[in-house]
C-alpha positions in Angstrom: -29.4 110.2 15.3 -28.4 111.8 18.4 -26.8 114.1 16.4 -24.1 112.3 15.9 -24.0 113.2 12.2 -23.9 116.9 12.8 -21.4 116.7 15.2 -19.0 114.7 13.1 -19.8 116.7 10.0 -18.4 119.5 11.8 -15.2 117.6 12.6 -14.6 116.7 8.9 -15.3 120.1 7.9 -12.1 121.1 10.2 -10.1 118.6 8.8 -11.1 119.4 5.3 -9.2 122.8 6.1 -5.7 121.8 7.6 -2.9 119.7 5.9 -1.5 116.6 7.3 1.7 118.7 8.3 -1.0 120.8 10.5 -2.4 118.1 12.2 0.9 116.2 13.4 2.3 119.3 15.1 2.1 119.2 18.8 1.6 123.0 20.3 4.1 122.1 23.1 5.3 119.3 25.0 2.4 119.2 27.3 -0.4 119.1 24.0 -1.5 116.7 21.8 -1.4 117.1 18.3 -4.8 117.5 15.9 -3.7 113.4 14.6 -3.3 112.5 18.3 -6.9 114.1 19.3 -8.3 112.1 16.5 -6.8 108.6 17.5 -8.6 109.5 21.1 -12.1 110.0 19.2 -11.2 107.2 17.5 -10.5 105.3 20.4 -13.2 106.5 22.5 -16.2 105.4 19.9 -14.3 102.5 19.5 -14.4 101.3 23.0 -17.4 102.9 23.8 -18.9 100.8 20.5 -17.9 97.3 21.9 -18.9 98.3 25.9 -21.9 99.5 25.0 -22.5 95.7 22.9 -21.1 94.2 26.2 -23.3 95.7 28.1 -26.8 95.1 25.9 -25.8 91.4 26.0 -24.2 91.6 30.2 -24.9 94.4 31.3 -27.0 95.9 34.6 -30.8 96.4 33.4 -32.0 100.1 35.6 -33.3 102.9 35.5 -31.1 106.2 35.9 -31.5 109.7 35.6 -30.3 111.7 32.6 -27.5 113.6 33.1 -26.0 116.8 31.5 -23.9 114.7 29.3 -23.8 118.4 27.1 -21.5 119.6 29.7 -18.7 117.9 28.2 -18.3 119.9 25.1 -17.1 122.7 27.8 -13.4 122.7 27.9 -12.7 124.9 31.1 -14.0 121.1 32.9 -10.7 119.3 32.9 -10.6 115.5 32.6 -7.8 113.4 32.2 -7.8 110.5 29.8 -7.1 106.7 30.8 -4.5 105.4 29.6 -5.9 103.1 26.9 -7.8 105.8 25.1 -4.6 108.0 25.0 -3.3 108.2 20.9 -0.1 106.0 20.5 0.6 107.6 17.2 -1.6 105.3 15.0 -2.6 107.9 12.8 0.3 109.5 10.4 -2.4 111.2 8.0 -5.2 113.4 7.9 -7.2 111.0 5.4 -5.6 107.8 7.6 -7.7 109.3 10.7 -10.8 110.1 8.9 -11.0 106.5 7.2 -10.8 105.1 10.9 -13.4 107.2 12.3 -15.2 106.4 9.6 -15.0 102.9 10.6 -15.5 103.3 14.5 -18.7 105.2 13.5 -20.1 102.6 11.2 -19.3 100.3 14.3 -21.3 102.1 16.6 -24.2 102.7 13.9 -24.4 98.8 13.4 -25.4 98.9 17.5 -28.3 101.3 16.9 -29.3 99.7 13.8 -29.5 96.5 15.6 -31.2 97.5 18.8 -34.2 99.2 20.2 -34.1 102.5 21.4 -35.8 100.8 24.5 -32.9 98.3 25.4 -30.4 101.7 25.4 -32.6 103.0 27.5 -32.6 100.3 29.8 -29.4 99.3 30.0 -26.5 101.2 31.6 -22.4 101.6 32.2 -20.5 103.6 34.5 -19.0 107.0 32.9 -15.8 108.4 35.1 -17.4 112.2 35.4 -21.6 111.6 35.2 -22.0 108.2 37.2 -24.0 105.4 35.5 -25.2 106.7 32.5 -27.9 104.3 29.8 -26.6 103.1 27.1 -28.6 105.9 24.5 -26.8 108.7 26.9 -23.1 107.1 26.0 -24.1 107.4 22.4 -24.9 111.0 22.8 -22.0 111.7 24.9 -19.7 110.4 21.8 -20.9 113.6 19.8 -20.8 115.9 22.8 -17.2 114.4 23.2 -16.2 115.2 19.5 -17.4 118.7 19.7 -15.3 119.2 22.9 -12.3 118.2 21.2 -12.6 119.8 18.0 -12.4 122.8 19.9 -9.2 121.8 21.3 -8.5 121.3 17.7 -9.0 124.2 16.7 -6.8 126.0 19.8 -4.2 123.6 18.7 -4.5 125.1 15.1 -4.3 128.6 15.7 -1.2 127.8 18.2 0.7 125.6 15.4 0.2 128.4 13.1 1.7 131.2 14.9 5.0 129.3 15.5 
């Protein structure tokens, strides 16, 4: 749904190739590290999970445009991240980060397993770079968002690896 699936399946397969020792190495000072990317999707569908049931049960009922949510898998667009959805260092493990996205997923399934497609639709919230974006668009932007980084992960791979 939204291909949400697809896009995730493409993260795991990623992670499926690197070891943990890999994924905790930072490129530079300036860089996160492949476990620190992860805590930020982690923390993104997270957050995104319990606004977006905030906003079904609170939120502003309108109608908006659909907007290139897509655009965010393209890197050379620059956003910075606010501070609560910047990794802490919860993850210390490969298989610690994909049992949490794992859960943050099943989180955000529960919404559209719960809800009409109709009342995403109809409801919105206000995204930093697109404006107010419904709720479906938010869900779509979560794989859009993945893809994005798991390019970054890879740049951060090929960087590790060559010392």
């Amino acid at each position: 749904m939204y291909g949400l699936d697809q896009r995730r399946q493409k993260v795991l397969n990623f992670l499926n190739e690197i070891t943990d020792e890999q994924a905790r190495m930072k490129p530079d000072k300036d860089n996160w590290s492949i476990l620190e990317l992860l805590e930020h999707l982690y923390l993104i569908e997270r957050t995104v999970a319990d606004r977006i049931k905030r906003a079904i049960t609170e939120g502003e009922e309108k109608s908006v445009p659909e907007k290139p949510v897509h655009h965010t898998a393209n890197r050379t667009l620059k956003m910075e991240a606010p501070e609560s959805l910047r990794p802490k260092g919860l993850f210390q493990s490969v298989s610690e980060a994909k049992e949490s996205l794992v859960e943050s997923r099943e989180s955000l399934e529960l919404i559209l397993i719960n809800y009409e497609k109709a009342t995403l639709k109809r409801r919105v919230m206000h995204h930093m770079a697109f404006g107010d974006l419904s709720l479906e668009q938010w869900v779509e932007f979560i794989g859009w968002h993945e893809l994005r980084h798991l390019e970054q992960m890879k740049e951060v791979l090929q960087k590790v690896n060559r010392g």
